[in-house]
VEXROLO-835071 format. One line per 10 residues: number of its first residue (from 1); their letters; for each residue x, y, z of N, C-alpha, C, O. Coordinates in steps of 0.1 Angstrom, whole numbers. Example, Ala and Ser with C-alpha at 12.3 -4.5 7.8 and 13.67 -1.06 7.14 Angstrom:
REM VEXROLO-835071
1 = as = 132,-57,78,123,-45,78,132,-33,78,142,-33,85 ~ 128,-22,71,137,-11,71,129,0,79,134,11,80
END
This chain:
REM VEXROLO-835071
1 = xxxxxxxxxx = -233,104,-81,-228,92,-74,-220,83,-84,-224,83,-96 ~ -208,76,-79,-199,69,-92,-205,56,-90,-206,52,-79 ~ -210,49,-102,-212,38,-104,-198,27,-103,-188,29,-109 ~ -202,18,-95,-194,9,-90,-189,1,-103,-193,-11,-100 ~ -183,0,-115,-182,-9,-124,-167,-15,-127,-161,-11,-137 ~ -163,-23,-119,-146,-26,-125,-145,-39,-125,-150,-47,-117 ~ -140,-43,-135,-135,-60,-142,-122,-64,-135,-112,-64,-141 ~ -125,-68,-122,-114,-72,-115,-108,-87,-118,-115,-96,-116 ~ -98,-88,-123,-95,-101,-124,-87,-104,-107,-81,-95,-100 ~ -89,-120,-104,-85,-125,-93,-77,-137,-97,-80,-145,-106
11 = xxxxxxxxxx = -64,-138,-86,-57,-149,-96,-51,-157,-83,-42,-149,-80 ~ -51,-164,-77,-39,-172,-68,-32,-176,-70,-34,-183,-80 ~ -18,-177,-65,-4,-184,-66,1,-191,-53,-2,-189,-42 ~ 10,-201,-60,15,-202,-50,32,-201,-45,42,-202,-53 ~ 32,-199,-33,47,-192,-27,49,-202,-16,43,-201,-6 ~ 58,-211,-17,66,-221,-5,53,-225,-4,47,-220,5 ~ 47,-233,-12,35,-241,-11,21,-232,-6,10,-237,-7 ~ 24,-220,1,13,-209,3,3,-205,-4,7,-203,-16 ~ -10,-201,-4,-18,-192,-15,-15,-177,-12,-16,-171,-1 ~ -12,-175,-22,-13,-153,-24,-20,-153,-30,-20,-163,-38
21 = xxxxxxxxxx = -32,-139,-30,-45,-137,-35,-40,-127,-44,-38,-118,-36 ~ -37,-124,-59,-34,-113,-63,-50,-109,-69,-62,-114,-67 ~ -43,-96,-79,-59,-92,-85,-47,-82,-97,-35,-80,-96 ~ -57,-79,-106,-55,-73,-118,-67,-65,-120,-78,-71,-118 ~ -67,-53,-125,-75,-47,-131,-67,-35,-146,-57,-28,-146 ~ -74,-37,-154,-71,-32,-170,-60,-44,-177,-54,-53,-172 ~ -62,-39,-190,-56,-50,-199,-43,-44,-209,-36,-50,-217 ~ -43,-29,-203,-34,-25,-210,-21,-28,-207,-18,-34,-197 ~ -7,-23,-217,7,-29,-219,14,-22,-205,20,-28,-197 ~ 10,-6,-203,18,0,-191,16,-7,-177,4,-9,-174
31 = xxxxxxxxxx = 25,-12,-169,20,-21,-155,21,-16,-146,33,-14,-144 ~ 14,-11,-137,15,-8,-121,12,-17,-109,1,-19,-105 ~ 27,-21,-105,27,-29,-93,22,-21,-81,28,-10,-76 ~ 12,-27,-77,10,-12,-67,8,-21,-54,1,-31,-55 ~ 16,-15,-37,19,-21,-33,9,-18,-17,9,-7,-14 ~ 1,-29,-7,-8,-23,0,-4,-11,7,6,-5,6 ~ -14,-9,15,-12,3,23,-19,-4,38,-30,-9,39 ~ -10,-3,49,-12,-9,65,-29,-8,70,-33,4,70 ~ -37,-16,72,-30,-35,71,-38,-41,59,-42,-52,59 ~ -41,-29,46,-54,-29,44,-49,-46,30,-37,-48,27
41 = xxxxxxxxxx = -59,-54,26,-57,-61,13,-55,-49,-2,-59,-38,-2 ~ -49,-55,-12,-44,-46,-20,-60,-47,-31,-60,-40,-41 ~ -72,-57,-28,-81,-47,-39,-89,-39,-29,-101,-38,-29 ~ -82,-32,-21,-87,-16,-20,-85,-4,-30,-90,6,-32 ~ -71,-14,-36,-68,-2,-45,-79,-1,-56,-80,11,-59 ~ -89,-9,-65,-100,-11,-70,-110,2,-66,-114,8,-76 ~ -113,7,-57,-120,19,-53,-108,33,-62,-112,44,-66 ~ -96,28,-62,-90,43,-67,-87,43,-85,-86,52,-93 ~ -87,30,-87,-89,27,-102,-101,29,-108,-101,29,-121 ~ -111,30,-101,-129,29,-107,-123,50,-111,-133,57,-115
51 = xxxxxxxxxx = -114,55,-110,-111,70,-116,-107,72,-124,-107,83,-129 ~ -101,57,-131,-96,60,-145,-98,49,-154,-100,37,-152 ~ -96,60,-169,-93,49,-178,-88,36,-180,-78,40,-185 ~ -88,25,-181,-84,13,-178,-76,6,-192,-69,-5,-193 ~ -79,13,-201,-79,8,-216,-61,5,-218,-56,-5,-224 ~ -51,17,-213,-39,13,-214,-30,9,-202,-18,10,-202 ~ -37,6,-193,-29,0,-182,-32,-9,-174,-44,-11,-172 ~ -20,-17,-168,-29,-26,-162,-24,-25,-147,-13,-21,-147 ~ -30,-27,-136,-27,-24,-124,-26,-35,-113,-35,-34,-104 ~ -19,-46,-112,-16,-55,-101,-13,-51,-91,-3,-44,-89
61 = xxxxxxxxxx = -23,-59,-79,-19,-57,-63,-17,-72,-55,-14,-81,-63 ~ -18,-75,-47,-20,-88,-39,-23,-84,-24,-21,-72,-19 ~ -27,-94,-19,-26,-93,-5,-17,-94,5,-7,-94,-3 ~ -12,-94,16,-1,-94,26,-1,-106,31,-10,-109,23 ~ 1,-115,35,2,-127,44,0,-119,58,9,-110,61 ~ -9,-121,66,-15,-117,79,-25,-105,81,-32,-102,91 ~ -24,-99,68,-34,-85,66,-46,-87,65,-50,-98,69 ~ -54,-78,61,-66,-82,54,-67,-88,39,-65,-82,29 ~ -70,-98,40,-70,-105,29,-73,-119,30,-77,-123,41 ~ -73,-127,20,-73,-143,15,-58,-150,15,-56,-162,17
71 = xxxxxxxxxx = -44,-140,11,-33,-147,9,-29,-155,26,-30,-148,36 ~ -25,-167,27,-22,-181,36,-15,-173,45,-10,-162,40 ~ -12,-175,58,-2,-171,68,7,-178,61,4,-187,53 ~ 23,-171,65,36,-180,65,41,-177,78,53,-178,82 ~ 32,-174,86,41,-173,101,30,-178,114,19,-173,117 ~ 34,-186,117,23,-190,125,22,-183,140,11,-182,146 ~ 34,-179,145,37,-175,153,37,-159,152,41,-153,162 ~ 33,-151,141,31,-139,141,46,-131,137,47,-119,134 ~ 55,-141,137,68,-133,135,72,-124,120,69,-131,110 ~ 77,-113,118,78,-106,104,92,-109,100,102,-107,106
81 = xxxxxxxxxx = 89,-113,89,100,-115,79,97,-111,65,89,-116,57 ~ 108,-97,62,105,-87,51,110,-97,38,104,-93,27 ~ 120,-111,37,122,-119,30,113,-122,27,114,-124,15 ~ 100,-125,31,88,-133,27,82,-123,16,79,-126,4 ~ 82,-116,19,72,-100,12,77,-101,-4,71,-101,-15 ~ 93,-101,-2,102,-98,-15,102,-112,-25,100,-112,-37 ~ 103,-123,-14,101,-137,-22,83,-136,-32,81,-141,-43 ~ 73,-129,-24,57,-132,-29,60,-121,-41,55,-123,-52 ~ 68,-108,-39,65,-99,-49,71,-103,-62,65,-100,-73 ~ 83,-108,-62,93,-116,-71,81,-126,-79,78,-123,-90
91 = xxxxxxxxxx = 76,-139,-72,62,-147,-79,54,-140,-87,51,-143,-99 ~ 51,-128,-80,37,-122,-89,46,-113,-100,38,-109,-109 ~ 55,-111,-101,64,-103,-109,67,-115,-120,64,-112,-131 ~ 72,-128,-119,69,-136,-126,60,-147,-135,62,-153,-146 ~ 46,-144,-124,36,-152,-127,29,-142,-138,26,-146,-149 ~ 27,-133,-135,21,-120,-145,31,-117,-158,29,-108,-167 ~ 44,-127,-159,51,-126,-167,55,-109,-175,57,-106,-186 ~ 55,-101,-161,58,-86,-164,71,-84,-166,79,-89,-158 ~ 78,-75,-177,92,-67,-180,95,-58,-172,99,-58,-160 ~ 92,-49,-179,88,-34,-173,80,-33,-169,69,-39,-172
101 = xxxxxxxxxx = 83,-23,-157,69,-20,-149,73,-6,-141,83,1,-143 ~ 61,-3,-132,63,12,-124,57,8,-110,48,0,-110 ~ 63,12,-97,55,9,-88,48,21,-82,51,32,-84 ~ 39,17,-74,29,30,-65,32,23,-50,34,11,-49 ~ 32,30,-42,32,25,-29,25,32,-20,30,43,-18 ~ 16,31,-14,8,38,2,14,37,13,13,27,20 ~ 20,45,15,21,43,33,29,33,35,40,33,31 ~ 26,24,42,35,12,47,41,4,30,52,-3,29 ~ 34,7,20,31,1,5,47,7,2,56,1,-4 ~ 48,22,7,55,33,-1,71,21,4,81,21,-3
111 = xxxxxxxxxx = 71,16,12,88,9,21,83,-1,10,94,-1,4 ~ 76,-9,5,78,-24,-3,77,-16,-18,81,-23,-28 ~ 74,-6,-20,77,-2,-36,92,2,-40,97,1,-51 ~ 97,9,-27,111,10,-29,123,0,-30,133,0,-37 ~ 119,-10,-19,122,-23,-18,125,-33,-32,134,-41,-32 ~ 116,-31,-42,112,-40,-52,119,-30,-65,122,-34,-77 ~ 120,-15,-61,125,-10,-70,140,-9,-70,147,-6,-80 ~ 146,-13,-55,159,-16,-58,165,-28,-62,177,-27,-64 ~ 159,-39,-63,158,-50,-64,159,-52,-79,167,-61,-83 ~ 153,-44,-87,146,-45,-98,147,-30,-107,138,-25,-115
121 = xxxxxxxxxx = 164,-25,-102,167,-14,-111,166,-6,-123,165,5,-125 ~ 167,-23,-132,168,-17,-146,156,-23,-152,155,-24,-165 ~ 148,-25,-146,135,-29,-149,123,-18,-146,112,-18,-152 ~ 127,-12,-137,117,4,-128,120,15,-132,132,19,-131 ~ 111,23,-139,120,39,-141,112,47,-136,117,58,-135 ~ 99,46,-131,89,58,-122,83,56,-107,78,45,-107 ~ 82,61,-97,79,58,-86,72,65,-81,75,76,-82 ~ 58,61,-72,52,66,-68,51,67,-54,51,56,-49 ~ 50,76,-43,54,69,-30,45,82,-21,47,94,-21 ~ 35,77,-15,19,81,-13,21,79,3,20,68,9
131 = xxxxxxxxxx = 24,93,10,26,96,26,37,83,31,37,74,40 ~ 47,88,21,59,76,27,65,76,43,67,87,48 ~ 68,66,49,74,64,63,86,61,60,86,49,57 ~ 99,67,59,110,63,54,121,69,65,132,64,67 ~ 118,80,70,132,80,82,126,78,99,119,85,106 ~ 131,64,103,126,58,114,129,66,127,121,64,137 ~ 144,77,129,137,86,141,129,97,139,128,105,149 ~ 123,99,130,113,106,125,95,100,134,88,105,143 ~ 95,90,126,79,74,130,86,75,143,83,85,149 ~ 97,66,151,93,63,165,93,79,174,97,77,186
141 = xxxxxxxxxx = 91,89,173,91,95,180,77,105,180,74,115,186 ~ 69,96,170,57,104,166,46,100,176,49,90,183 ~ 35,103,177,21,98,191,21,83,183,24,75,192 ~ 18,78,171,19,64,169,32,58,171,31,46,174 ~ 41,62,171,51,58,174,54,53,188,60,42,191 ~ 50,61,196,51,56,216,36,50,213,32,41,221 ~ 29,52,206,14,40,211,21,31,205,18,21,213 ~ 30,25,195,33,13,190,44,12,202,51,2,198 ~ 48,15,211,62,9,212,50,4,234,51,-6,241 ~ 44,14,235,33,7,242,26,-6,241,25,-14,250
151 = xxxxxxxxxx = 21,-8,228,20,-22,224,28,-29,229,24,-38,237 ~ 38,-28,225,47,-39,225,56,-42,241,62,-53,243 ~ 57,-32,249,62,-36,260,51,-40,271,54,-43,283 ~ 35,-39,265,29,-43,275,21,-60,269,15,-67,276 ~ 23,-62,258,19,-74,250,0,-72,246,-8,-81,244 ~ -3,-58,247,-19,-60,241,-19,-58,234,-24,-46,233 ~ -15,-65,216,-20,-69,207,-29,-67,199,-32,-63,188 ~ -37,-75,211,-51,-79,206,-60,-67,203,-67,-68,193 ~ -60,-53,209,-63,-40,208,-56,-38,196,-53,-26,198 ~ -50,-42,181,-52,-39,170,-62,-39,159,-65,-32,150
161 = xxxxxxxxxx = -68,-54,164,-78,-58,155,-90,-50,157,-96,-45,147 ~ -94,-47,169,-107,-38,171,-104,-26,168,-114,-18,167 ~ -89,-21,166,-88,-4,163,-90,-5,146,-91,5,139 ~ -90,-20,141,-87,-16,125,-102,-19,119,-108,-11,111 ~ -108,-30,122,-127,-25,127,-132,-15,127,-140,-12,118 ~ -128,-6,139,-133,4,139,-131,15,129,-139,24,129 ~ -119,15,121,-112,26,114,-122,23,101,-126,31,93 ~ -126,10,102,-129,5,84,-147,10,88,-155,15,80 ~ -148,8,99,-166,9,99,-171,23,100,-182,28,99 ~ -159,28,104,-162,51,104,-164,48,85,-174,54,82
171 = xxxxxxxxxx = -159,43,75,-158,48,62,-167,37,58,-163,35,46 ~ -177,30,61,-185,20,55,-192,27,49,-191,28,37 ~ -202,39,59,-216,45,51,-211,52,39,-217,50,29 ~ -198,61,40,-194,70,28,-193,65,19,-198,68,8 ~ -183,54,21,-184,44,4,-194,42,2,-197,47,-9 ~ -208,33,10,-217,32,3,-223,41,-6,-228,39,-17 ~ -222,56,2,-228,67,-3,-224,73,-19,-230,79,-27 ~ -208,66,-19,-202,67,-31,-202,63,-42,-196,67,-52 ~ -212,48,-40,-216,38,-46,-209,28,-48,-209,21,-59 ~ -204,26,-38,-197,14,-36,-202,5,-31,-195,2,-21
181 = xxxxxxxxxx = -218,-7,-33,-219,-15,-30,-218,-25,-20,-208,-31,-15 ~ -230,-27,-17,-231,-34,2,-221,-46,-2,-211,-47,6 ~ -221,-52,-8,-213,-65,-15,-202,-61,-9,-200,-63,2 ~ -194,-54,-18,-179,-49,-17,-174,-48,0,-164,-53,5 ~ -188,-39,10,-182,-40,22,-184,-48,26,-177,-48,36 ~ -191,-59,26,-193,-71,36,-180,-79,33,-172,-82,41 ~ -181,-82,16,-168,-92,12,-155,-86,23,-150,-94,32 ~ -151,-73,21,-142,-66,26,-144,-70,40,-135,-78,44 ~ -153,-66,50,-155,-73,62,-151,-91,65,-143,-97,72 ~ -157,-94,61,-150,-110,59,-138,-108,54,-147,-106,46
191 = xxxxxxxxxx = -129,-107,50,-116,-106,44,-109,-103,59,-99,-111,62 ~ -112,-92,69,-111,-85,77,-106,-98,87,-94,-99,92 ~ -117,-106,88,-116,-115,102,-103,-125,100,-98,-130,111 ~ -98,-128,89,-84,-133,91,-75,-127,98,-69,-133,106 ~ -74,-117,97,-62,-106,102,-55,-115,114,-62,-120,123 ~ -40,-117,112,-31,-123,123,-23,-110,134,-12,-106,134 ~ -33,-108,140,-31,-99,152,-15,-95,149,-12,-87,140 ~ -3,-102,156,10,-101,159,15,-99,148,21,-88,148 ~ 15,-103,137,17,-104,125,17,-88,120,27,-81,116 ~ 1,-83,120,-1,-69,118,7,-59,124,12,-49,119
201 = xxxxxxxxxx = 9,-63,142,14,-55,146,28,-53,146,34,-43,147 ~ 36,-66,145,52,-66,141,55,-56,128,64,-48,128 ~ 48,-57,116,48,-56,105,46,-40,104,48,-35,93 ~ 44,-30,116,38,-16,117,48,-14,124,52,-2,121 ~ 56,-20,133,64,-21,144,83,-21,133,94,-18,135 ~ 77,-27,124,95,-28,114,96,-20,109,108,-15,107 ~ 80,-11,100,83,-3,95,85,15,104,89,26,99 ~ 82,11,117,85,26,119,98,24,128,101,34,136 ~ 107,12,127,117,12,138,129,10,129,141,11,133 ~ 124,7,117,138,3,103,139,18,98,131,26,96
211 = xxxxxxxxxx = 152,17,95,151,31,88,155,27,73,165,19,70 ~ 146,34,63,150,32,50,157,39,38,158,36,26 ~ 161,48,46,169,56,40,175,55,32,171,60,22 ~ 188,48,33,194,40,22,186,35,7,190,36,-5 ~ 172,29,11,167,26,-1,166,39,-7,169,40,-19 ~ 160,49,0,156,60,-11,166,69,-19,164,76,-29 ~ 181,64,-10,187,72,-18,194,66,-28,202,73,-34 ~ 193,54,-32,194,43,-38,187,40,-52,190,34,-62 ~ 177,49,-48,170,50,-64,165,65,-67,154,69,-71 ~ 174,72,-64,172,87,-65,176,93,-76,177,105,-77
221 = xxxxxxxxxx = 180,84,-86,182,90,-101,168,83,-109,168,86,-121 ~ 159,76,-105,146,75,-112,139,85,-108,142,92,-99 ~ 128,85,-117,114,94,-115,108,93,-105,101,82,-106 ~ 105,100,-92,98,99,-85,87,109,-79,91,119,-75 ~ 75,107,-79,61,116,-75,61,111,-61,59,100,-57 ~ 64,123,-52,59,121,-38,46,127,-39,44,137,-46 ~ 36,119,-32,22,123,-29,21,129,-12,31,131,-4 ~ 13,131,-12,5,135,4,-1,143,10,-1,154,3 ~ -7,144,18,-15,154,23,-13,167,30,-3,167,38 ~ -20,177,28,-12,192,38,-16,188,54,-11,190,65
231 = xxxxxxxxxx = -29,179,50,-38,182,66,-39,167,72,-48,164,80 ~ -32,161,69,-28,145,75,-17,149,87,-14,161,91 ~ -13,138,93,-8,139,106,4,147,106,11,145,96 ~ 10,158,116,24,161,116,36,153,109,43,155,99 ~ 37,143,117,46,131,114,50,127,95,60,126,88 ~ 35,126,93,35,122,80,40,130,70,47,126,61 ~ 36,144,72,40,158,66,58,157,68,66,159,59 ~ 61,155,79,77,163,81,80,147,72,89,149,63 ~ 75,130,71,81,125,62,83,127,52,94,123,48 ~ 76,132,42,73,136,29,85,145,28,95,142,22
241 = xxxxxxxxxx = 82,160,35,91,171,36,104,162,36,107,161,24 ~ 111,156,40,120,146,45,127,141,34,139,143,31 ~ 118,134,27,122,125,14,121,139,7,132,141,2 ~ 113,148,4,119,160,-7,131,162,-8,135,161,-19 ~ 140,165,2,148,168,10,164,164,5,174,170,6 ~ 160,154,0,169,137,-5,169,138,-21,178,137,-30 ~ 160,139,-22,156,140,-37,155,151,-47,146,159,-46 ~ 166,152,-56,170,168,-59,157,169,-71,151,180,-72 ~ 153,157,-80,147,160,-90,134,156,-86,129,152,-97 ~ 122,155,-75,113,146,-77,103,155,-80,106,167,-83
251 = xxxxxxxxxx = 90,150,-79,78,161,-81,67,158,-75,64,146,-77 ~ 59,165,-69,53,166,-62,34,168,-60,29,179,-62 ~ 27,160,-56,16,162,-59,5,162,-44,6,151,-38 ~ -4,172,-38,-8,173,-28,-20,166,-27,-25,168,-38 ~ -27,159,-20,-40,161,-12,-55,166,-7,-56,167,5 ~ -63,168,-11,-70,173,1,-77,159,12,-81,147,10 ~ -77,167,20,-80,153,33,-69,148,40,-57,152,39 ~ -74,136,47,-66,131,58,-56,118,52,-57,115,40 ~ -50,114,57,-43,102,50,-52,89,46,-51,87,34 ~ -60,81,53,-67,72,43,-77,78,30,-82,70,22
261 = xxxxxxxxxx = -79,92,29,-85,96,17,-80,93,5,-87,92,-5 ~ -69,91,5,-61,90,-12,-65,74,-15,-66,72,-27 ~ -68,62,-6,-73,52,-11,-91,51,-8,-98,43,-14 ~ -95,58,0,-111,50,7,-118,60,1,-130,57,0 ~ -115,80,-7,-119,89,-14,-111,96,-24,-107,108,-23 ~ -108,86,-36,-97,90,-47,-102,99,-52,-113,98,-58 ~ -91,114,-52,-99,123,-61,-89,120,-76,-78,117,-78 ~ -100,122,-83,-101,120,-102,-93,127,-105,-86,121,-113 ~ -88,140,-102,-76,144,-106,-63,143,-103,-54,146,-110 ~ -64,135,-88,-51,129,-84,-47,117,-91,-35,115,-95
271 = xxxxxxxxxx = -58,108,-92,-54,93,-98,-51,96,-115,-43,89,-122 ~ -57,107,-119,-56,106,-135,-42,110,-136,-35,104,-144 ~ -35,124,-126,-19,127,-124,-10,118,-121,2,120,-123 ~ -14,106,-114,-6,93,-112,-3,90,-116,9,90,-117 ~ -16,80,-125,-13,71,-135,-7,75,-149,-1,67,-156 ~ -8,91,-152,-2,96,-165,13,96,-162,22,91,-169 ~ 15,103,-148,31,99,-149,35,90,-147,48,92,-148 ~ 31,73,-142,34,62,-141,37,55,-156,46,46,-159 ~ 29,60,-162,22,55,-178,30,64,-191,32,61,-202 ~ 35,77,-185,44,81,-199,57,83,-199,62,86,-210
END
């Protein structure tokens, strides 16, 4: 069983007078902006860092505004605006007084790492992009894709919060089992009950209806590690395949398990393959 031990630092800022909840863990000079994964708060990523060495890197995440998390709504009305995201990541990019850096991205994570990496060209030279969603008639035509677009033309919403409950409380006992601490999931459960319904669901709704193509090919002369799974969803598979596709130099690292496995059951040889190519 892995003993639960990580020195999380927790830091607040503020954005248009807002609080964002960031977090830091390791003290080392290499930085990984690593960016959430839908709808989760970013110290989830803390469960995939308890795999490595911590001595030469340091790994900053934050929360979403409307996700799971502590960071303040900026939309009261649920409405998504990707300006907001870019304005909070820019803050923590300054408040951490970071140069250089590398980003990781999860899933919905994988569209805001590319985002910040074109933003931030000559400052990025490695990328990580972990079951990316990046060509949108690809997502809207997938079974989440008509369940999301069902959402939305019938207005039930509110059926996200209880599907994202349910998704977190299938993986409660296993972490425990993993030694991850009753603490960790309750905090995590309270973190949970903010969640801004509309907010969540616009924000799942931009990313599978925007197409981001352009970004990816935009930074296709940096280093990039596509991740993902063989046995994760169809959909997810042909995106991956997709972005290979695009990318004449990238490299490649597989899986075992379903898609929340790479954050809620990090295997030690994948995070230690990460972080070394993020880090050299």
């Amino acid at each position: 069983m892995e003993t639960f031990n990580l020195n999380c630092n927790f830091r607040t800022i503020l954005v248009d007078g807002k609080k964002v909840q960031t977090y830091s863990v390791g003290e080392g000079k290499k930085v990984i902006f690593s960016f959430p994964a839908y709808p989760h708060s970013g110290l989830i990523y803390m469960l995939f860092m308890l795999k490595y060495d911590l001595s030469k890197v340091k790994l900053i995440t934050f929360d979403l505004p409307g996700w799971v998390g502590t960071t303040e709504r900026f939309s009261e009305d649920g409405s998504f605006d990707v300006d907001i995201l870019i304005k909070i990541a820019k803050a923590i990019i300054k408040e951490y007084k970071v140069d250089k850096f590398n980003v990781l991205g999860f899933s919905f994570g994988s569209y805001l790492a590319l985002l910040i990496a074109n933003i931030y060209k000559d400052r990025v030279k490695k990328i990580v992009l972990v079951s990316p969603v990046i060509n949108s008639s690809m997502a809207k035509k997938s079974a989440d894709g008509l369940k999301i677009l069902v959402l939305r033309y019938t207005g039930l919403y509110f059926l996200v919060k209880p599907y994202i409950y349910h998704r977190f409380r299938k993986y409660s006992q296993p972490l425990i089992e993993q030694g991850i601490p009753e603490q960790f999931i309750y905090l995590y459960k309270r973190m949970m009950e903010g969640i801004q319904t509309k907010y969540v669901f616009r924000s799942i709704y931009y990313l599978f209806f925007s197409d981001n193509i352009q970004l990816l090919k935009d930074v296709a002369d940096k280093d990039i590690l596509i991740v993902n799974s063989k046995t994760e969803t169809p959909y997810l598979r042909r995106q991956s395949w997709y972005v290979r596709q695009i990318l004449e130099n990238e490299k490649s690292l597989y899986l075992k398990g379903n898609h929340e496995d790479f954050i809620l059951y990090p295997q030690k040889k994948v995070v230690s393959k990460i972080v070394k190519f993020l880090t050299t």
